[in-house]
Each structure stands twice: as structure tokens, then as C-alpha cells.
C-alpha positions in Angstrom: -82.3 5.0 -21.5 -81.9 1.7 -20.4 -78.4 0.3 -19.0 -77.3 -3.1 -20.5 -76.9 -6.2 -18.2 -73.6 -6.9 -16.8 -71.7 -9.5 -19.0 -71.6 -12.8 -16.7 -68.2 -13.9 -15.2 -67.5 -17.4 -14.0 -66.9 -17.5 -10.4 -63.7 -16.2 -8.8 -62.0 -19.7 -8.1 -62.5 -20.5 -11.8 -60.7 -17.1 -13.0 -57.6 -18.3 -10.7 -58.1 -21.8 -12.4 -58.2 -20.4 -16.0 -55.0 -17.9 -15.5 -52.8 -20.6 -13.5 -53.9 -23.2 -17.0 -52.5 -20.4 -19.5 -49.4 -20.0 -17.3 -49.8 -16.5 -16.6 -48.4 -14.4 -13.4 -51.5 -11.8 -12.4 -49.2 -9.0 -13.6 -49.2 -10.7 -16.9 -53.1 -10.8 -17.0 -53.1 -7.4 -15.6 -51.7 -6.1 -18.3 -53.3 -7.8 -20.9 -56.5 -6.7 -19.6 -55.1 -2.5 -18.7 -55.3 -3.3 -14.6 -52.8 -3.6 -11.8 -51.5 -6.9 -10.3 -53.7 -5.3 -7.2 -57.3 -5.4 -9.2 -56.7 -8.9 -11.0 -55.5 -10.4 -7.5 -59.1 -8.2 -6.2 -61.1 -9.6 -8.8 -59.7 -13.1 -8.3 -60.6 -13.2 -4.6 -63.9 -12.0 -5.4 -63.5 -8.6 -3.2 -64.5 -6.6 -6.0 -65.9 -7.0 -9.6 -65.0 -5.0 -13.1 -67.1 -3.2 -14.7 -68.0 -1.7 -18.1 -65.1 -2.1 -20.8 -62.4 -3.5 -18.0 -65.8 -6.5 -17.4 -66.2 -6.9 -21.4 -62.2 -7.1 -21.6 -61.6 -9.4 -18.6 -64.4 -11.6 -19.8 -63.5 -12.0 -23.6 -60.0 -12.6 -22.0 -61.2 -15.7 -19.7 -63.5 -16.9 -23.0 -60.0 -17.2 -24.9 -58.3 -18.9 -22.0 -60.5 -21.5 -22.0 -61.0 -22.2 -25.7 -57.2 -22.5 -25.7 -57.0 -24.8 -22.6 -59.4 -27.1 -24.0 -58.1 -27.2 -27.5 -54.6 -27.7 -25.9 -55.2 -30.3 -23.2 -56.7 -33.9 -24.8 -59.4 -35.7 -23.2 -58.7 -39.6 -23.3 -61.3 -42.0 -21.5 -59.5 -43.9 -19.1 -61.3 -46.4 -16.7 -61.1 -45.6 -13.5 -59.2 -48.1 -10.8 -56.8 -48.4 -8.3 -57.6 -45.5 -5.9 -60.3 -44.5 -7.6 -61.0 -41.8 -10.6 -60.5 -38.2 -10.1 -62.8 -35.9 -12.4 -61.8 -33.2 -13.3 -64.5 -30.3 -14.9 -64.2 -26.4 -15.5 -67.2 -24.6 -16.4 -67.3 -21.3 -17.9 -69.6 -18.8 -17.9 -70.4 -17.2 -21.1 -73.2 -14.9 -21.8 -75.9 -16.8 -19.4 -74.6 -20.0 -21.1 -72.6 -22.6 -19.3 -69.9 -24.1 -21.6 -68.4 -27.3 -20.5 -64.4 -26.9 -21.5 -63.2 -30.3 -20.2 -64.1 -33.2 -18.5 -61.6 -36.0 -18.2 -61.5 -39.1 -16.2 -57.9 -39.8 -15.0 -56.8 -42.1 -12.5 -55.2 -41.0 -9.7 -51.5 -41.9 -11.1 -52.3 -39.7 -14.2 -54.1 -37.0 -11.7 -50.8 -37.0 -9.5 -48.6 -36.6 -12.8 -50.3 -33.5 -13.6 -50.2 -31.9 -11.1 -46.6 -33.0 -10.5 -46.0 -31.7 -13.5 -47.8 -28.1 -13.6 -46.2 -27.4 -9.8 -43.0 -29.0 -9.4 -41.0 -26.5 -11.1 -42.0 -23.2 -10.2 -42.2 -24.7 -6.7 -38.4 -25.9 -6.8 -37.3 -22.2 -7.5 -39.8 -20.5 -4.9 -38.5 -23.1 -2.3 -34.8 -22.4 -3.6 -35.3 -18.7 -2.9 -37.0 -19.7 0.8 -33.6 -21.5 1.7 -30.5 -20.7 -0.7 -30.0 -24.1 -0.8 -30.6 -25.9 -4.1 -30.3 -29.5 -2.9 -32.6 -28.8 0.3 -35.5 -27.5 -2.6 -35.4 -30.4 -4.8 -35.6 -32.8 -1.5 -38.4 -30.5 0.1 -40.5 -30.4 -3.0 -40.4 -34.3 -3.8 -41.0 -34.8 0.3 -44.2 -32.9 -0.2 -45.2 -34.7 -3.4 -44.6 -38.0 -1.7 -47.4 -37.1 1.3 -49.8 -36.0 -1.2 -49.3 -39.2 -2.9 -49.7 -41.0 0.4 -52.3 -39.0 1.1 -54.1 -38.9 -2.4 -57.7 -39.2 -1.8 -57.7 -35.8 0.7 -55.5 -33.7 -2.0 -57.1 -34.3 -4.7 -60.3 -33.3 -3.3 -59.0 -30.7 -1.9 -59.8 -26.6 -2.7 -56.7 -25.6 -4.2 -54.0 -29.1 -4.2 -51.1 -26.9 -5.3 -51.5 -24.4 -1.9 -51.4 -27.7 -0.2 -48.3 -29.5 -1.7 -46.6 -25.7 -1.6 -47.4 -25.5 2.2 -45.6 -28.3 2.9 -43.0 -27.8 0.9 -42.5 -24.8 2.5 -43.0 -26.2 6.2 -40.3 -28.8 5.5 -37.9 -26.4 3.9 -38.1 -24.2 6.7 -37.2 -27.2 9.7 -34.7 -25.9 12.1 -34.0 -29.9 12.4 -31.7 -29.3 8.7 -29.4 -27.1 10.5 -28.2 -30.2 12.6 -27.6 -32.2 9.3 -23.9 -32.3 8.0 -24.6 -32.0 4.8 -26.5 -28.5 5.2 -23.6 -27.0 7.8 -22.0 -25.2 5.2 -22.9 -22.5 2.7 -23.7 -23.9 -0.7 -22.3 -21.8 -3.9 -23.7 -18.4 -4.5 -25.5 -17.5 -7.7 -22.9 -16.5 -10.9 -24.4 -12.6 -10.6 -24.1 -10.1 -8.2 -27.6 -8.4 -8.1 -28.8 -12.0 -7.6 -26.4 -12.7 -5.0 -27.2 -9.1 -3.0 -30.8 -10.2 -3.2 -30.6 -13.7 -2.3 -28.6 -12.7 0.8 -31.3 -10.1 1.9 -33.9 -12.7 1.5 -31.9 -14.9 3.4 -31.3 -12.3 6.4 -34.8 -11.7 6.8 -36.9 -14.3 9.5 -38.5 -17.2 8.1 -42.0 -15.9 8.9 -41.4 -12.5 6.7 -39.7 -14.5 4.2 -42.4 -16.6 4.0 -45.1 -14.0 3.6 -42.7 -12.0 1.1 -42.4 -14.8 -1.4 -46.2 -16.1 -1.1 -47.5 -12.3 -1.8 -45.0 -10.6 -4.1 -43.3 -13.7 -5.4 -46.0 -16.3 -5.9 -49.5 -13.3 -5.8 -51.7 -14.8 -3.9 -53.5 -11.9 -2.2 -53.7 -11.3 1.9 -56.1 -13.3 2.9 -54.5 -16.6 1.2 -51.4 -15.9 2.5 -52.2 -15.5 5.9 -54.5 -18.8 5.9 -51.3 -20.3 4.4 -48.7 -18.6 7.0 -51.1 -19.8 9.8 -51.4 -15.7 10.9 -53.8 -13.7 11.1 -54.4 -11.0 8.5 -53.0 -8.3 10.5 -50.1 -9.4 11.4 -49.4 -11.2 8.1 -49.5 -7.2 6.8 -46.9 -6.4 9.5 -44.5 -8.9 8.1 -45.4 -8.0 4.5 -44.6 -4.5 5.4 -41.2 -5.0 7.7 -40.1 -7.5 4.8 -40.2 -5.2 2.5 -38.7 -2.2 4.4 -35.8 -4.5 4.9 -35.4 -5.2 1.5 -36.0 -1.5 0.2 -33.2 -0.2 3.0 -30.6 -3.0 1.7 -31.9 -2.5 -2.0 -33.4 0.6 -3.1 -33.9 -0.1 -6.3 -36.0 -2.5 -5.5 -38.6 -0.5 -3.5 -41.4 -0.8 -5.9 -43.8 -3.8 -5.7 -43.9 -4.3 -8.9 -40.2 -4.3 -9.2 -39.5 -6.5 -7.1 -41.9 -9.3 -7.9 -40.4 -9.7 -11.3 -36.6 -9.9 -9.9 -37.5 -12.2 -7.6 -39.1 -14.3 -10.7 -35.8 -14.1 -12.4 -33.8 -15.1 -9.7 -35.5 -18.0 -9.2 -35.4 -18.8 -13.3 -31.8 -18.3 -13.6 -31.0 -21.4 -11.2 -31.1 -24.8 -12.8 -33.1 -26.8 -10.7 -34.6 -30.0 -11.7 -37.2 -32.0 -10.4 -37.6 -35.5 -10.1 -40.0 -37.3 -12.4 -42.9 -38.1 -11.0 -42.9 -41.8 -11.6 -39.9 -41.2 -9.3 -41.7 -39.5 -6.5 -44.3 -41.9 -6.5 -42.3 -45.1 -6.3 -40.3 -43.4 -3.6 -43.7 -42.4 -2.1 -44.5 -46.3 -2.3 -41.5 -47.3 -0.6 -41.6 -44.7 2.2 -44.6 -46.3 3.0 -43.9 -49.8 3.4 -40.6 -49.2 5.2 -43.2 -47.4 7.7 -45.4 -49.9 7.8 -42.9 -53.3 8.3 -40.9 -50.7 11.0 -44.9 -50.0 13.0 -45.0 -54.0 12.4 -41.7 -54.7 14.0 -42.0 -52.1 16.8 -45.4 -53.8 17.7 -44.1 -57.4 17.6 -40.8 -56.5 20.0 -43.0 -54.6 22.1 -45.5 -57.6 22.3 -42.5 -60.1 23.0 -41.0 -57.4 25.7 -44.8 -57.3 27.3 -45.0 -60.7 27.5 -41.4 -61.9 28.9 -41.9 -59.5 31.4 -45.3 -61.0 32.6 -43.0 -64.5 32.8 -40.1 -63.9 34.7 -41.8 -61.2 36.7 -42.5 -61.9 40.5 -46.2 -62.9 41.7 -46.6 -61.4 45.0 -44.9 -58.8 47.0 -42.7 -59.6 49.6 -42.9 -56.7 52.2 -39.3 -56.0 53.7 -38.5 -56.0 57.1 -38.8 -53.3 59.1 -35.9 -52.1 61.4 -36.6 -52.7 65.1 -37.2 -50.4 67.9 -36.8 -49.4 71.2 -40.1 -49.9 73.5 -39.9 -48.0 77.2 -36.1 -48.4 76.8 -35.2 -52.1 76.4 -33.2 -51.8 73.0 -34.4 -53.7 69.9 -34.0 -57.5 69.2 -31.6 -58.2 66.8 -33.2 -59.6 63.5 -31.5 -61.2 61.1 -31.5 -59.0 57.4 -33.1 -59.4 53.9 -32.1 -62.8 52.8 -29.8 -62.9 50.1 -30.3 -64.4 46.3 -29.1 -67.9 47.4 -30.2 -67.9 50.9 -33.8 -67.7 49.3 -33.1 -70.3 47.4 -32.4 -72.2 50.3 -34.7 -71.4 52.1 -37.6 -72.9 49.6 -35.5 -76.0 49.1 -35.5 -76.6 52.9 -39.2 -75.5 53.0 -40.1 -77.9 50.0 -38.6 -81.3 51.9 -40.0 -83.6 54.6 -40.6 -81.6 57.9 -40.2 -84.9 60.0 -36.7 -85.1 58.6 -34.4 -88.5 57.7 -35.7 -91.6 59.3 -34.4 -93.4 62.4 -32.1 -96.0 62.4 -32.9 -99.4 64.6 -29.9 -101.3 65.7 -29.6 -104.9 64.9 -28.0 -108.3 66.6 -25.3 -109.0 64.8 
């Protein structure tokens, strides 16, 4: 009896793509598809591969993804300029086929808009849950939009832009420098209910790295490995804090022991807040700005440090003047008493003498009168 080929899958980076473009958490997939959260997050990392009717499932399921992606999403021709083009191109695997589902030219403006648009959101309410601040999200999130617009070229070639703009998001949210701003001395409101405020003030309690790697594996999904390339931590100890995170928060909560459990209250805690995100034409003119107040304050600071540089090479003295050394006592006849440093005025003096006639005035003759 022969066994049938395995039904192709597109690469695991694509099955992330094609989830995150549907809008759909890896618990959603998972159960679309008769999985844990823990194989689709598996399958999407490309530890392991399904097989038999889970592979047939999970592929038809990324087929109808990316029919309904490309049927949504338009593809308008628009002529590259400015910073240059960014194309964008997801390829599907289908049966030993490669179907191209879109392929748009957008310039970097419309590039930056999407993906403003797709992240900023969600990434308000994940940041909102990192700090229990509301304002401190907003101003995070459009601070890391603004240095990937600076920085546009490098993001939007990057592996994964939104892991990049979330990182830094994150590492600005997280500066011990806010603690010294008087705006962010004092507690802001609580949320309206209780279970959100008891959660909220556990995430709050635990350190920022736990926090951190709490929210990235049970709040956002990415698996292990991303989130301790993301934390800057090894994989080990990334575990450790996973686990001592969520010991803390089963102690103080037990209801919310259960992985599963907990992922989904922390997704409602963060959709019950109203925060709102800048647009992005917003973030990028502030992005614009930013930069040029920079760049004319790098301008001024080299001009005064040229003028400083150069006054100093003017008024500064050409040669050294040793100073005079204090006398002493040779086979005990006492010193000979010198005269001090010359003042200010007595050097002044001094060089006016030095700078007249040496013979001095001339004589005067007599004459008969």
C-alpha cells in the first residue's frame, strides 16, 4: 500500500504572516484547526510539523487565509519615490504550486501607515498593561513609531517590523528615567472593575523583566525562543521568569492558574481600556520634527563649540612662563631674598619699560643766554 505525499505547507514565517493578516490570536487558530495554543505556536516556529488530517486541516485553513487577504486588501500601483518603494509579496504554497496572493508597490509613507495601522492598537493596550499608565502607553508607542520612521529603510527591511517597533516600545515604557517626571509621580486611576484592578496590580508588583516575558508569551504568544531574543535573555532563564511570573500570579490569583486562562483575561483587560493612538500622519510629522530639532541643536552645538575652540586659541598665552623657584640654603649661608611673581599690572610694566629706548631721554646742553 502506498502512503500519499505530505500536503505542502508554506514556510513557517509565512504561517505567522498569514494568521497575524486574519487577525487571529494562536488560540483562535488552534481551535479552528482542533490543536493547542502550544502546537500552532510549535508549528509556527517550525519545531515541529502536522501531520495527517491536523496537516490537511491546517493547510486548507492557511489556503482560506490567504484567498481572503488578497481579496480584502487592494493592490493599487503607486510609483515609487521619496525613500524609495517597499514591496511587499506573500507566497503560498499550495499543492507543489506557488500562488502569488499580493504584490503591491507602496511607498514608504503608505508602508509606514500600515503598519502603523495593523500594530498601534494592540500595542497601546499590551504597553498599557506593562506600565498601568495610560498616558505613558500612548507616548511610548508613538516614540517607537517615530524611530522607525527615522529609521525607515532598516525596519522595513527588517524580519519581523512589528517585534521591532514592540521592543522599543517596550524598552521605553519600561525607563526608570519616568519615575523622576512629575507628571508620572502619582498613580493614575484604576480600571472601573475589580477582577481587572486585582490583576492589573499583580502585573504591576511583579519585576519588569517577568512582566516583560509574561506579557510577550502568554499575552502577545510568541513562543520561547522569540521571547528571549526579544527580552535580551537567554532561553533558560527567560523560562525561569515565565515560570516565577506565573507562580506569582497563580498565588495572588488562583483562578487564574491555567495558561489558557490567563492569556484571554489578560486580552480583555487590555480591550476594556480606551486607548487611542495617534494617527499616523501625526507620528510621522512629529517624527519629521524631532528630527530637525536634532539636527539645527547638533548644528548649533558644533558652531558654539567651534567659536569656544577658536577664542580660546586667541586670548590663550604663547609660551610658558616657568615660575620662580623658592631659594635655598647652600652650606648654611641663608637664601637671597628674590623678589615674587610679578603681579597683572607689574607685567604690564614691565613690557612697556622693556619696549622703550634703553639709552633713555636725551641730554640737555646748556646755552649762553
Amino acid at each position: 500500500m502506498t502512503q500519499s505525499p505530505a500536503i505542502p505547507l508554506p514556510p513557517p514565517e509565512e504561517r505567522r504572516c498569514l494568521r497575524e493578516a486574519a487577525s487571529l490570536t494562536q488560540a483562535q487558530l488552534a481551535a479552528r484547526v482542533g490543536v493547542s495554543r502550544e502546537t500552532v505556536r510549535a508549528w509556527e516556529a517550525g519545531r515541529t510539523s502536522p501531520r495527517g488530517r491536523r496537516r490537511q486541516a491546517y493547510a486548507q485553513l492557511l489556503t482560506s487565509l490567504a484567498e481572503k487577504t488578497a481579496a480584502q486588501e487592494p493592490a493599487p500601483e503607486v510609483a515609487a519615490e521619496g525613500k524609495g518603494a517597499v514591496e511587499v509579496e506573500v507566497e503560498v504554497e499550495v499543492e507543489g504550486e506557488v500562488t502569488a496572493c499580493q504584490q503591491d508597490l507602496l511607498t514608504p509613507a503608505q508602508a509606514f501607515d500600515a503598519l502603523y495601522a495593523f500594530c498601534a492598537p494592540t500595542l497601546v493596550r499590551q504597553t498599557y498593561l506593562l506600565t498601568g499608565r495610560r498616558e505613558l502607553a500612548r507616548e511610548s508607542v508613538e516614540h517607537a513609531f517615530q524611530l522607525a520612521w527615522q529609521r525607515w529603510p532598516e525596519v522595513a527591511r527588517d524580519r519581523d517590523p512589528a517585534g521591532w517597533v514592540r521592543a522599543t516600545a517596550y524598552d521605553c515604557a519600561l525607563s526608570p528615567w519616568h519615575r523622576f517626571r512629575p507628571r508620572y509621580r502619582h498613580p493614575e486611576p484604576p480600571p472601573a472593575d475589580a477582577s481587572d484592578r486585582a490583576l492589573l496590580d499583580v502585573l504591576l508588583t511583579l519585576p519588569p523583566p517577568q512582566r516583560r516575558t509574561l506579557l510577550l508569551y502568554d499575552g502577545v504568544g510568541l513562543d520561547l525562543p522569540e521571547t528571549a531574543a526579544e527580552t535580551e535573555a537567554s532561553t533558560p532563564a527567560t523560562a525561569k521568569r515565565l515560570l516565577h511570573a506565573r507562580a506569582t500570579v497563580a498565588e495572588r490569583l488562583p483562578a487564574l492558574s491555567d495558561p489558557g486562562e490567563l492569556h484571554r483575561r489578560l486580552a480583555e483587560l487590555g480591550a476594556t481600556e480606551r486607548l487611542r493612538a495617534a494617527k499616523p500622519v501625526t507620528v510621522r510629522d512629529g517624527s519629521e520634527r524631532r528630527a530637525r530639532f536634532w539636527t539645527r541643536a547638533a548644528i548649533a552645538f558644533t558652531v558654539a563649540l567651534i567659536g569656544t575652540t577658536t577664542l580660546t586659541l586667541r586670548t590663550a598665552p604663547t609660551h610658558y612662563e616657568p615660575p620662580v623657584p623658592p631659594g635655598e640654603a647652600v652650606l648654611g649661608v641663608p637664601p637671597r631674598v628674590a623678589p615674587g611673581p610679578l603681579s597683572e599690572t607689574q607685567q604690564k610694566l614691565r613690557d612697556k619699560l622693556h619696549a622703550q629706548m634703553q639709552h633713555g631721554p636725551e641730554k640737555l646742553a646748556p646755552q649762553a643766554g
